[in-house]
N, C-alpha and C positions, 0 to 999 in steps of 0.2 A: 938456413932454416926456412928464408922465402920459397926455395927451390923444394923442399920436403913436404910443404905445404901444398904446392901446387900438383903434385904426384899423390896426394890422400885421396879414397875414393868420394865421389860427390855424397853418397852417403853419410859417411862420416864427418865430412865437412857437413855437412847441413844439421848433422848432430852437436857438433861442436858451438855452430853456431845459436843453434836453440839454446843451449849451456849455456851459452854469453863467456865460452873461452875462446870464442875467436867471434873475432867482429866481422860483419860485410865487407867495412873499408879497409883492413887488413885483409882479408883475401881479394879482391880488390885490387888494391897496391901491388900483391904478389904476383897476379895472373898478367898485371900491366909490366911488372919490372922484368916478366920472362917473356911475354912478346915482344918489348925490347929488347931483349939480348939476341933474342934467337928468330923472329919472324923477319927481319932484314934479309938474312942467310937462308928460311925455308920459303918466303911469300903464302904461306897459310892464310892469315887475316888480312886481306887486300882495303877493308874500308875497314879502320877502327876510329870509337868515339870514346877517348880517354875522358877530359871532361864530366860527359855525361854518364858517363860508365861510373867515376868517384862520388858524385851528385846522387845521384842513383844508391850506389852502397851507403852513403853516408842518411840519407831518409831511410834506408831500412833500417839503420841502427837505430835512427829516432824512432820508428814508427813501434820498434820491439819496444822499447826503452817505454814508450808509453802503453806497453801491455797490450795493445791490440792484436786480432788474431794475423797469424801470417801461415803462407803455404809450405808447400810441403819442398819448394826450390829455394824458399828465401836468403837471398843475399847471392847466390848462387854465377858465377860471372858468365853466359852463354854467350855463342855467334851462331849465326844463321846462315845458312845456304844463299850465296848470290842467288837463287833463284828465286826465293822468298820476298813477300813485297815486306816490307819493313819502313814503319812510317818515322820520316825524318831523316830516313838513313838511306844515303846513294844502295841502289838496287840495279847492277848491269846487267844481270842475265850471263854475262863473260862476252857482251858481244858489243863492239863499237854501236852499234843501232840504240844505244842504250847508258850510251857509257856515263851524262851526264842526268840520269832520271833521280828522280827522286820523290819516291810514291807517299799520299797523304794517308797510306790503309794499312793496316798490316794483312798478312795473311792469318787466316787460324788458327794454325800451327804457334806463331809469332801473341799473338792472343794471349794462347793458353799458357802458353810458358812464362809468359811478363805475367798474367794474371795467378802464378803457382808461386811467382816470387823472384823468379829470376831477372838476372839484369842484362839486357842485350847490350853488348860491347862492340858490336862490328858485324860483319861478313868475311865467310870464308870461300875460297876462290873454288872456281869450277870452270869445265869447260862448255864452249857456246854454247847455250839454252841447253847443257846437260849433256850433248850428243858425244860418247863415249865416254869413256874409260881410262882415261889420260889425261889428267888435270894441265891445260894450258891454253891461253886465249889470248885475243888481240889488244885486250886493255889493258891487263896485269902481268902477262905473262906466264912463265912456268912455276907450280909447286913442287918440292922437290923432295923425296922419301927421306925424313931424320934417320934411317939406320943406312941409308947411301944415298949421298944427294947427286950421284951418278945414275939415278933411278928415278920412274917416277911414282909416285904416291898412289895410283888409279884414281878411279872417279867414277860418278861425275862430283861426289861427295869429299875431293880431295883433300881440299882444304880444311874439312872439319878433322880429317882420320888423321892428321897432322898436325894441328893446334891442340889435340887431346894426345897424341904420342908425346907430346914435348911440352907438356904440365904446362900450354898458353890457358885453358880451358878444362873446367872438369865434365864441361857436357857442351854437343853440339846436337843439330837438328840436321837431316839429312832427306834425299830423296832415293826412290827407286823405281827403275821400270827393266833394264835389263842388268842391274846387278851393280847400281851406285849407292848406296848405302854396304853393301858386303865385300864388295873390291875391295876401297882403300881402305877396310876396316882388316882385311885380310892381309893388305901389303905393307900395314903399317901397326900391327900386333896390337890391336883395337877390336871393339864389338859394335858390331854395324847390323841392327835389326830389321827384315825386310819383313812389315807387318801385315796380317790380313787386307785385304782390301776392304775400306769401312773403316778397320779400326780405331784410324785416325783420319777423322773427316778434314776433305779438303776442299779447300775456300780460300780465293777464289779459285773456279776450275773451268776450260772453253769447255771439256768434256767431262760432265761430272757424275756420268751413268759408268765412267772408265773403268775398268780393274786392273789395266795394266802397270799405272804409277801408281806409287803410294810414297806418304809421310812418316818415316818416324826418328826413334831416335839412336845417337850412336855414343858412346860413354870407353871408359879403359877399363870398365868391370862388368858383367852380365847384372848382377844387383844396383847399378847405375842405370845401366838401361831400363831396368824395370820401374824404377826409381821416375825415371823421367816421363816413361809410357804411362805412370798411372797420373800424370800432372795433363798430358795432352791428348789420353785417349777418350771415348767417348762419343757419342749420340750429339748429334745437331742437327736440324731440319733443314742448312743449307747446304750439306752433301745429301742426295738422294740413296746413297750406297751406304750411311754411316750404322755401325752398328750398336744397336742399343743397347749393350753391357755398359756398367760404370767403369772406368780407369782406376779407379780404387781397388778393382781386384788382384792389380798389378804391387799395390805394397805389400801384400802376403805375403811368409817367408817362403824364397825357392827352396829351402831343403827338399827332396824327395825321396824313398829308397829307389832304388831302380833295377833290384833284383827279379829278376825273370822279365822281363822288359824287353820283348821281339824288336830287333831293330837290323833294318837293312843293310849292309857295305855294298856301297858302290867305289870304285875305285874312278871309275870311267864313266859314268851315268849310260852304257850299254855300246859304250867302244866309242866317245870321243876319243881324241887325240888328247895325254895329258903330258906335261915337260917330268922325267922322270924324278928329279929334284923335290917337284912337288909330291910326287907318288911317295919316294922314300919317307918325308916326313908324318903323311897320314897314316903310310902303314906302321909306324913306329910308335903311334898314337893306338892303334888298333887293340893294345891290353890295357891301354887305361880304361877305356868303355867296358871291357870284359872285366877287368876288376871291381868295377862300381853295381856289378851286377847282369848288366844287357845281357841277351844271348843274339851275335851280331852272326849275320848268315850274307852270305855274298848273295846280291837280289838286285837287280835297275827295275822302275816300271818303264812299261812300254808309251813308250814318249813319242815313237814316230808321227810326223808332221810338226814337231812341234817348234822347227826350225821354220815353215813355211807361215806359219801360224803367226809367232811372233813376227819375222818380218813384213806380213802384211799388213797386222795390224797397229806396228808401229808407224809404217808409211801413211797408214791413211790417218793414223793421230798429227804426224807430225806436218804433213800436208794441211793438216784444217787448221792446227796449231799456230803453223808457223808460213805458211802458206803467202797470207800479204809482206812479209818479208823478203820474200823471194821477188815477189812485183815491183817491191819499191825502191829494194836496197841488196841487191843481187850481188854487187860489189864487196857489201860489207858481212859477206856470208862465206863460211868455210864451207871448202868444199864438199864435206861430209854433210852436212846440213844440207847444202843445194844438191847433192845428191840423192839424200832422203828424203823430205821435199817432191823432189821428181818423180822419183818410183811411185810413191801415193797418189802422183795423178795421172800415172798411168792404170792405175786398178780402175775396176769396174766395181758395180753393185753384184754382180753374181760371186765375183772374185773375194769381195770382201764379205759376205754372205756365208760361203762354201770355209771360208776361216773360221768362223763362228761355230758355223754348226760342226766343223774337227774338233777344234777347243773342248767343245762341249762332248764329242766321244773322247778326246784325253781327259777330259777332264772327270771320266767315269771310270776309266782303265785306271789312275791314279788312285781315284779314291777306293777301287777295290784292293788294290796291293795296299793302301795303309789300313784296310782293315786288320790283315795282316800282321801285317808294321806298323809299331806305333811311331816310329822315326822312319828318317830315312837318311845316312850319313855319304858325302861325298865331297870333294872337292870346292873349294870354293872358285877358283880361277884356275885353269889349266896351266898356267904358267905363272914361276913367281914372278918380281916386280924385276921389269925391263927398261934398256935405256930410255933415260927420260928425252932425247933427240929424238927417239922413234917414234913417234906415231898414235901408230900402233902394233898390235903382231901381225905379221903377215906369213910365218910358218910355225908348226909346232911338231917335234919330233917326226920332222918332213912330208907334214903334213900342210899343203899350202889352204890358208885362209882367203875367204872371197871378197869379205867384207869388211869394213874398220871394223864392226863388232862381231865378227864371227868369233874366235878367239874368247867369245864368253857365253859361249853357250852355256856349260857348268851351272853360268845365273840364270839365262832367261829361259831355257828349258823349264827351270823351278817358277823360273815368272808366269810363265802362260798356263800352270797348273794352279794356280789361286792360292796355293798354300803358303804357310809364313817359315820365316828362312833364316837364320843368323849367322855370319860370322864372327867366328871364337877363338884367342891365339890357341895355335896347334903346335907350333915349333920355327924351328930357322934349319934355313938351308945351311952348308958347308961355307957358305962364303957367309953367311949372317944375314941373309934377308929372311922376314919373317913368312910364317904361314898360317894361313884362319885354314877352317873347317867349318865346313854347312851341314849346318843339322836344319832335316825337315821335320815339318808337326803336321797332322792330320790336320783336317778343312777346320780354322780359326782355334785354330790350339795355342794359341803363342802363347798360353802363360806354361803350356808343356815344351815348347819349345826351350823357353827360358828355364825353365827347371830343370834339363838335360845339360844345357849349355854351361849353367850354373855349377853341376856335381862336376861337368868336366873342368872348370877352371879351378874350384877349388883343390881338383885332386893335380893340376899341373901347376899351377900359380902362375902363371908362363907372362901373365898382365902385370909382373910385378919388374920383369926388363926394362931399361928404359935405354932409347938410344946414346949413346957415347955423347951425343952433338949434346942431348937436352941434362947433362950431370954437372953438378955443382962446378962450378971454375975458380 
């Protein structure tokens, strides 16, 4: 029954609990008694605070018990991205530089969701200060994918799209800049939402005019997600980018029709390299959208540069970022880091100039094709989820990659176009590893985004799988 509990969507548990047929400290107890069984075996939640986590559910039951109002998370057990500051609670980044910190602040993110109800339990593992897409680091180690732990999870939001695969959690918080919120949401048959930029203001930030990263959140249902975005999106005058909609618009119900509904197929986003494994399963996917309605027509927009674009402007974020690391503590830096890092300070002011104002012609060539297109459907990762010894990919359908992240273009193509993005279980490959799908939304659409996402999971239910490893014993 603990294990049936923790697999309900956060929705309904938060209904249940309003009812007062389930308490805080019994869901609680349950989310604790399955991160013991099963987090030893995946390293998901690398800092948990049992404790304060039962302390916590047990004042929400009093605080209901005496009729006071509560939010829209209450009782709710969450973890947070090691990247997130979290006050009282060790915060490493994934990086020895770090490994003993423990920050007096929360982040915003961390805020809003303690302030909606929810009860932070821990941290869930990422790799160094995020950089890639393969969950594993020098403090904690490797996270390991619940449907093959011969695989690994992606990232940089590993750890969350693996505590929510294996019922430790009904809701995590994730990040994004080139496709960690939708990876491991994609590799681990999870919904990992990459939101407008603004959406969810972020604080603190070195760069806070950015659009490259964003906050949001990742759940095992699209009505989860949305669930949790209306708790932490929103307008605040300490992000400069933050967009003044209320998060409230997010409780709405996603039903929509979506008959006659123009919507793109991209297969390849205009001739990457994809693993055909992954292809079979999209196009297999291809009549659930035409059933719901779409009228899907084979279309890519014109993206070129948009490989040079992002990596400029990732080097020069991660150079000003992370830059005095490189000075001080060179030693205790992977060498993807100390190599990104470098590249940013080998750019110039024209160089990173000449990025901007491309962005800004893709970023017009895009919005005229989604006039268009009210979607735009493709791939989430080129390839499904690979040894977790490796790395990262270094070919794809003999296609050799340059970069640790080249291999993800799929995401950060969609990153340097503004628009918001989600990963939605699609299927499994022949051997059972899972497969998301990205659905695009025109400039700040994500409550369309989630509406698409939504009719698609309703019409597969594909979020109702759960791995062999996380089933009752």
């Amino acid at each position: 029954m603990s294990n049936d509990i923790c697999f309900l969507p956060a929705t309904e548990l938060a209904q249940r609990i309003r009812r007062k047929d389930l308490s805080a400290r019994e869901l609680m107890q349950a989310s604790l008694a399955q991160i013991e069984r099963l987090n030893p075996r995946l390293n998901a939640i690398v800092s948990l605070y049992v404790e304060q986590g039962l302390a916590q559910a047990r004042a929400a039951d009093e605080k209901q018990a005496r009729g006071e109002e509560t939010g829209p998370l209450h009782g709710l057990p969450v973890a947070h991205k090691d990247l997130f500051l979290t006050r009282g609670m060790r915060t490493t980044f994934g990086s020895p530089i770090f490994k003993d910190f423990v920050p007096e602040r929360n982040a915003l993110i961390v805020d809003r969701l303690q302030a909606a109800g929810a009860i932070s339990i821990g941290k869930t593992n990422t790799p160094e200060f995020g950089a890639g897409s393969q969950t594993f680091n020098a403090v904690f180690g490797k996270t390991l994918n619940p449907y093959d732990t011969n695989k690994t999870c992606g990232g940089s939001s590993g750890g969350a799209a693996v505590a929510l695969a294996t019922g430790m959690v009904p809701l995590a918080d994730g990040s994004d800049m080139g496709g960690s919120l939708r990876c491991p949401a994609n590799f681990c048959n999870v919904v990992g939402l990459r939101t407008s930029p603004g959406r969810v203001p972020v604080w603190p930030a070195k760069t806070g005019w950015s659009t490259l990263g964003v906050q949001g959140p990742m759940a095992r249902t699209v009505g989860d997600c949305a669930l949790m975005l209306s708790a932490i999106a929103g307008w605040d005058a300490k992000s400069p980018i933050a967009i003044a909609d209320s998060g409230s618009q997010f409780a709405r119900p996603l039903a929509r029709d979506f008959k006659g509904v123009r919507v793109a197929w991209s297969a390849d986003l205009g001739g990457l390299p994809v693993d055909a494994r992954v292809t079979a399963v999209l196009e297999s996917q291809s009549p659930t959208f035409a059933a719901l309605g779409c009228v899907l027509e084979d279309a890519s927009p014109d993206l070129s540069d948009a490989n040079e674009i992002f990596m400029t402007l990732r080097a020069w974020q991660f150079e000003l970022t992370y830059g005095e690391h490189l000075d001080r503590h060179r030693d205790l830096l992977k060498d993807t880091v100390i190599w990104n890092i470098e590249a940013g300070r080998k750019l110039t002011g024209p160089l990173i100039g000449a990025a901007e104002a491309r962005r800004t012609e893709l970023y017009e060539r895009m919005r005229s094709f989604m006039q268009r297109y009210e979607f735009l459907i493709l791939p989430v990762n080129q390839v499904p989820p690979f040894d977790v010894s490796q790395p990262y990919v270094t070919e794809i359908e003999g296609v050799n990659m340059d970069t640790y992240i080249d291999w993800m273009k799929s995401c950060y193509f969609i990153t340097v176009t503004g628009h918001p993005a989600i990963s939605v279980p699609c299927g499994f490959t022949a051997d059972g590893l899972p497969v998301g799908v990205q659905i695009v939304g025109r400039h700040r659409d994500d409550f369309g985004v989630l509406q698409l996402a939504y009719a698609f999971e309703q019409a597969t239910r594909l979020w109702q799988k759960r791995p062999t490893i996380a089933l009752a014993q």
